[in-house]
N, C-alpha and C positions, 0 to 999 in steps of 0.2 A: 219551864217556859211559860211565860204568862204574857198575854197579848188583852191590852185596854181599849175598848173598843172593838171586839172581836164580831158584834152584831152591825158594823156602819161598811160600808161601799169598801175600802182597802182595808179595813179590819178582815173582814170578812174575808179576802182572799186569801192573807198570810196565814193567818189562822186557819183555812184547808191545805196549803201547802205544805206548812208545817205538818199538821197533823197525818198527810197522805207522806210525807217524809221520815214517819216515825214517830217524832217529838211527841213528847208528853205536853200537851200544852190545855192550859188553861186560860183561859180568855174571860174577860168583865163583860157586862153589857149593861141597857137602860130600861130600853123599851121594847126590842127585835128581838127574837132568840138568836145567838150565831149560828154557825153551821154544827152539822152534826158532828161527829167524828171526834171530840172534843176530848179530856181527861176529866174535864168539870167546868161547867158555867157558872158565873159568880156576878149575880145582880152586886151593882156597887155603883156608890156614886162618889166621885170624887170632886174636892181633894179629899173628903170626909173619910173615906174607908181604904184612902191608901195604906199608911202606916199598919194596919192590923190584919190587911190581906196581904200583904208583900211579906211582912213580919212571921204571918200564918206558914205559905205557901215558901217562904225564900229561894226564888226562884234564880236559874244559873241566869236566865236570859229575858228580856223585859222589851217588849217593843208598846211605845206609848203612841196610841192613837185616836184614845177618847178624845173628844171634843166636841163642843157643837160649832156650828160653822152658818155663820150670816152677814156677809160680805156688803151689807148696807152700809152707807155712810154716815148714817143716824151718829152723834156723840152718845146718844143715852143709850145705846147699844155696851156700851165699857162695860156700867157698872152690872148690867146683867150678865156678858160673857165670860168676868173677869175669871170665876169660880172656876170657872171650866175649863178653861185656858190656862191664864198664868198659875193660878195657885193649883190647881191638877199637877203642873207640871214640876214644879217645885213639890210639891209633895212627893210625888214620885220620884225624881230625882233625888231626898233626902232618904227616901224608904230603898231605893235602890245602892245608895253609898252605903246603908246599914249593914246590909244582907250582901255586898259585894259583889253585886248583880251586875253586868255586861247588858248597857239600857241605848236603845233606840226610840229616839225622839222623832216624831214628824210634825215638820213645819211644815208652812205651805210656800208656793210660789208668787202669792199673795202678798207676801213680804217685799218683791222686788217693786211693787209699787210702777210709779210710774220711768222707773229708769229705761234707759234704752235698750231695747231687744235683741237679739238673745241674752237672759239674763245668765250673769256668772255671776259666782260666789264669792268675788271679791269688790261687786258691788257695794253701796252703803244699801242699807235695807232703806224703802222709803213707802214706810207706809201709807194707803190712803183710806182703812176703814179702823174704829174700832176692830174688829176680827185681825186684821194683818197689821196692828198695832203692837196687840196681846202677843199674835204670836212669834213675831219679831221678838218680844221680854222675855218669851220664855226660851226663842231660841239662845238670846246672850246669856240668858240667866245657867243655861244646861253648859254650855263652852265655857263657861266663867267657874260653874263646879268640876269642870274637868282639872281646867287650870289651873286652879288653887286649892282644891278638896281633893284631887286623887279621883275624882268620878269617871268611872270605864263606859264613857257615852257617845256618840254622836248624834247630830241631828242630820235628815235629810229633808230636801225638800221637794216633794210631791208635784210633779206637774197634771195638766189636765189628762183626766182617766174618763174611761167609757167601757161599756164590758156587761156580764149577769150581776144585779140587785142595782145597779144605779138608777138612782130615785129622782134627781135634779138637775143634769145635766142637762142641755138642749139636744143632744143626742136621744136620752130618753122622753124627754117630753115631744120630740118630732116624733117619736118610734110610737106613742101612745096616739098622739092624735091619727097616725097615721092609719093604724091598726083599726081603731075605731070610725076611721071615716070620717073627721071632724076637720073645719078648718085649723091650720095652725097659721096664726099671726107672728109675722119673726122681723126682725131689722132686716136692713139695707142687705147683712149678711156677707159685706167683703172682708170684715174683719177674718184675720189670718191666725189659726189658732194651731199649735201641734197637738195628735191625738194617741195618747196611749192606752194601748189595751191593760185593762187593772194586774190582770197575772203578771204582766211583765213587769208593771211597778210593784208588784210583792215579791218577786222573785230579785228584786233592786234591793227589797228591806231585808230579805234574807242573806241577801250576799253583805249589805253591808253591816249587820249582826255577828256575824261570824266572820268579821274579817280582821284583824288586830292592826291593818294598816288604817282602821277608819281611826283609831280610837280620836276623840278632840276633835275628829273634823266637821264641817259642814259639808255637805254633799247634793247638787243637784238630782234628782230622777227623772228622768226625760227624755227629749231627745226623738221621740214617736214623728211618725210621718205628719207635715204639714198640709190644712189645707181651709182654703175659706169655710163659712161656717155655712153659707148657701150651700157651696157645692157637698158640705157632708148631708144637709136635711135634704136635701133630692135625691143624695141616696139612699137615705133610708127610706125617704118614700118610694123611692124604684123596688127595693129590696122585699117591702112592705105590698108590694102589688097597689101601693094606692095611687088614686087622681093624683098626679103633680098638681092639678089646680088649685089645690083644698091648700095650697100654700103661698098667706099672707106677704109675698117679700116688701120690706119699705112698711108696712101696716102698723110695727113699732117704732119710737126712736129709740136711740142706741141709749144705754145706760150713761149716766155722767161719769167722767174722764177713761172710757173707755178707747181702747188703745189700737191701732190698726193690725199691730205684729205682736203678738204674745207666744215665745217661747224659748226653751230652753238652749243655755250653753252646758252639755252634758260631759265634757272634753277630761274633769278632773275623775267622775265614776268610771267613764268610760279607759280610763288609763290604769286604772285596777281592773276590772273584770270585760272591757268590754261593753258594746253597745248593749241595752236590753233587749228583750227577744218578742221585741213588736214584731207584728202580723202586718203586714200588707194592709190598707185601711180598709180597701173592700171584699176584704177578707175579714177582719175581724168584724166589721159592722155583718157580714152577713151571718156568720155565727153568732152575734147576740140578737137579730133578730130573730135567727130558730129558736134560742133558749127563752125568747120574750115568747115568740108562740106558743112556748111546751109550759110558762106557768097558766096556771087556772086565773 
């Protein structure tokens, strides 16, 4: 089993679950170490060291989820993400037909752009950055090698996660201000976003790894409790014991073509296995604010 990106926010999950499941798994990284419990860590940068790690390791099962991720609307953003992104993924994808590997791709939901919400999979993808350009190419580029190459792949697609090691979220950035007593400056905050706890989207990549009804499909992951993004930073500032005052609302403007309702139509995963096994939101928020207290 080999998991890319086993050091990033939903690398890291799958890659404990796997490995508290048994699995032999090996996992790539950049700059984070992943979690313990591993069979081997393998610094690797891709596309560069696909072919000779996969080729090394020939592994049964491949879940890809390196990437870097920068949701700017910059164009000169392309030529920098492209390595990482498209040709990543094609590489992998060619290293995984070689070796007859059973490969899970993650796109993001990034992809459904600005279509109308709840996004489904038989949307047209409509990108708005470089980043969910890229990985809109790679997701046609992986169904296109299923189709015509024999590739044993799916892609799924990632909605918003929250949970232990998230680094960028607004979830985490209220949870830091908050902890340390700082003001946080936020938008208006009505925008409507669904929130899933990360386990339960690695537990989405796991079921759909080992499932032979994915093969060729795209797949949304989602489906977590809805709720404006005000009402989740006042709970984590409740949760946080801090001043609700120390919180900006209106203080930001809202990003450009950002969208009032963002989230998933999960109706095709959930027809295979079932809703994911989200927590209650204030329930899982108050769990990763113990686990934010208990790091150093």
């Amino acid at each position: 089993m080999l998991v890319t990106g086993a050091s990033g926010f939903l690398g890291r999950a799958a890659a404990q679950l796997l490995a508290e499941a048994g699995a032999e798994v090996h996992g790539t990284y950049l700059y984070r170490a992943p979690p313990a419990g591993l069979a081997a860590a393998w610094p690797a940068s891709l596309p560069d060291d696909a072919a000779e790690l996969i080729g090394r390791l020939r592994p049964r099962y491949i879940l890809h989820l390196a990437a870097p991720v920068q949701v700017d609307r910059r164009l000169d953003l392309y030529d920098r993400l492209r390595r990482g992104i498209l040709d990543a993924t094609v590489a992998v994808c060619r290293s995984a037909l070689d070796v007859g590997a059973r490969l899970v791709v993650a796109g993001t939901c990034e992809e459904y752009g600005d279509n109308p919400a709840p996004f489904a999979e038989d949307q047209p993808a409509a990108p708005v950055s470089p980043y969910s350009a890229l990985k809109a190419a790679a997701t046609d580029w992986t169904l296109m090698a299923a189709r015509v190459a024999g590739l044993d792949a799916t892609v799924v697609r990632p909605f918003r996660a929250y949970g232990p090691f998230d680094r960028s979220s607004v979830i985490a950035a209220a949870m830091e201000a908050a902890l340390a007593g700082r003001p946080f400056p936020m938008t208006d905050g009505a925008q409507i976003r669904e929130w899933n706890e990360v386990y339960a989207l690695a537990e989405g990549l796991l079921w759909a790894l080992v499932d032979p009804r994915c093969r060729g499909a795209l797949l949304n992951l989602g489906g977590g409790p809805q709720a404006s993004v005000r009402s989740v930073v006042e709970q984590v500032f409740a949760l946080c014991e801090a001043d609700p005052a120390l919180i900006g609302v209106g203080a930001l403007p809202r990003r450009a073509g950002e969208v009032p309702l963002f989230c998933a139509d999960p109706r095709r995963a959930s027809a295979l296995w079932g809703p994911l096994p989200n927590p209650p939101l204030d329930q899982g928020l108050a769990a990763t604010v113990e686990w934010r207290r208990s790091q150093p």
